[in-house]
N, C-alpha and C positions, 0 to 999 in steps of 0.2 A: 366238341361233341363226339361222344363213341360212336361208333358204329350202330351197336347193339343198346344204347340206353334206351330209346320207346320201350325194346324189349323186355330191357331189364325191370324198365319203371312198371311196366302191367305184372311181369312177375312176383316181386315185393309187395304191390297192395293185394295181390290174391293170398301170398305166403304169407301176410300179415293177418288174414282172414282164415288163418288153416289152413289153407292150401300145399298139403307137401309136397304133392307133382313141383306145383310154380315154386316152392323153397332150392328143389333140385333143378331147374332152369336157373334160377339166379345164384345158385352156386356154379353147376358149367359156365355161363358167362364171365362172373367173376376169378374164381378161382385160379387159372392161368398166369393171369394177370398179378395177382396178387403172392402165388406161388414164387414168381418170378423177381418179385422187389424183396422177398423174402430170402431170398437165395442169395440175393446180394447184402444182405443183412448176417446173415447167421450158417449161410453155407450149409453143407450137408443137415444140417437141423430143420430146413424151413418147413418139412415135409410133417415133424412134430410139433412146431408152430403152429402153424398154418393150424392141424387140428383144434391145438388149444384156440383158435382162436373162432374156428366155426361153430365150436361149445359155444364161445360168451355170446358170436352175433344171434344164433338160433336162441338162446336164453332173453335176449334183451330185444329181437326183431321191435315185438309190439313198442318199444318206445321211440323204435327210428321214425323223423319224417322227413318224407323228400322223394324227389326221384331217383332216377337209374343213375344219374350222374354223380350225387348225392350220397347214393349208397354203396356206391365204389368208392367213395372219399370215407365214410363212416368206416367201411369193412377194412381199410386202408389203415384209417388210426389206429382201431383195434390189434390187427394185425404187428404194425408197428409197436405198440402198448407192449402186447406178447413177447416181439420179438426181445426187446431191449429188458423185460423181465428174465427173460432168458438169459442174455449179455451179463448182468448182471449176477445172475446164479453163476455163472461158469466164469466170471472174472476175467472176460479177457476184453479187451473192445472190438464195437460194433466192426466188419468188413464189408466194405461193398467190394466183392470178386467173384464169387463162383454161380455168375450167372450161366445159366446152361442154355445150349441151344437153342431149344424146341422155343424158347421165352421170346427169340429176338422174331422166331417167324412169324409170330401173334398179327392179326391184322391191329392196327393203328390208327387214327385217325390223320388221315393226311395233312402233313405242317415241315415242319423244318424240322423237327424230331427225326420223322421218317426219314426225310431226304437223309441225315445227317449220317443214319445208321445205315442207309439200305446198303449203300455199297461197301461195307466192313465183311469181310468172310468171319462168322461164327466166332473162328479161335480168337483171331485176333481181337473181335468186340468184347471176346471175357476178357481177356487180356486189358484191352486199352479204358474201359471202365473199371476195373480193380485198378486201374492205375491211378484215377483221378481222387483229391482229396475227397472225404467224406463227404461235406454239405452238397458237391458238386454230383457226385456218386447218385446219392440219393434223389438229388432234383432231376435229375434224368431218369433214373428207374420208375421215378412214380409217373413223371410227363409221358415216356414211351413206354413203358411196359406195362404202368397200370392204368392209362389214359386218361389221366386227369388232368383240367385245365389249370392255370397258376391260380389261382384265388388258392381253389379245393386242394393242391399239392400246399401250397403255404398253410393252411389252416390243420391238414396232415401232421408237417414239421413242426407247428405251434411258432411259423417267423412270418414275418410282412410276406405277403405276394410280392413285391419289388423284389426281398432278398434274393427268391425263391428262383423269380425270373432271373436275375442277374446269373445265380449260381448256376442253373440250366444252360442258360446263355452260355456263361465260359466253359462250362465243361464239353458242352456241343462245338464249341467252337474248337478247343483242343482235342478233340476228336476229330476234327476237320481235319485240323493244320496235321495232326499225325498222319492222315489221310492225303496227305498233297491238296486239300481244301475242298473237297467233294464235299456239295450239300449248302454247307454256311458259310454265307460270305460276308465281308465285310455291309454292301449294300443292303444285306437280304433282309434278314430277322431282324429290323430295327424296335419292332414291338416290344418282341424277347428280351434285348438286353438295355432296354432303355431306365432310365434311372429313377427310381422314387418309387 
């Protein structure tokens, strides 16, 4: 659970009733977040994404339903949708690396996620997540960056929750072990990386 979803969630049913103010609260809420898994998708572009893609949700709002937690997964896939239309205009493949700073200070919901990153310095967190294969890349940016639980990141990627989990799991965990094991340990996240 976010932080902010109550928040988000009152937002979206007012935004969905006209409400522009509430449309512009659950864009600040969002957008951070979402800016940030976009960066690690398409790199200096995500800033042009990212727009295309508050086009389709502001177009399509009235037929989202769900809550705050909900509509961080929906703004998510969209988001994604965008991104990899994009990938695909410019022929190269998707990267997850050029996550920027300001993304990793995002409050989080506290979990194994956080512990795993808090004690990474900036650089080296772009660094050592552009370094993980892609499925692993990406289950992590959507877990921590855009704070979705595994169901909703799995249903993002369009793969089982199990994979989703697993792939989070080892990439947190190789972020560990880079880190001399701050965070994830073998004992800890048994949830996380359990199988099925």
């Amino acid at each position: 659970m976010h932080a902010h979803d109550g928040e988000l969630s009152a937002a979206v049913a007012r935004a969905q009733e006209g409400d522009e103010a509430a449309f512009a609260v659950a864009y600040r809420l969002v957008q951070p977040g979402l800016l940030g898994y976009l960066r690690g998708l398409v790199g200096d572009d995500a800033e042009d994404v990212a727009s295309d893609a508050w086009l389709e949700i502001a177009r399509d709002l009235g037929r989202f339903k769900g809550d705050g937690a909900g509509f961080r997964g929906w703004t998510a896939t969209i988001a994604r949708h965008r991104a990899l239309d994009h990938l695909r205009r410019q022929k190269v493949r998707p990267r997850a690396s050029a996550l920027e700073s300001d993304v990793l200070d995002l409050p989080g919901p506290n979990s194994t996620h956080d512990q795993a990153l808090e004690s990474i310095s900036t650089e080296s967190a772009l660094e050592l997540i552009g370094g993980l294969p892609r499925d692993q890349a990406e289950a992590v940016l959507l877990r921590v960056v855009v704070g979705l639980d595994g169901p909703a990141a799995a249903r993002v990627l369009g793969k089982r929750p199990g994979a989703v989990r697993t792939a989070a799991y080892r990439g947190l965990k190789r972020l560990a072990q880079q880190l001399g094991g701050a965070g994830v340990t073998d004992d800890g996240p048994r949830t996380l990386g359990e199988s099925k």
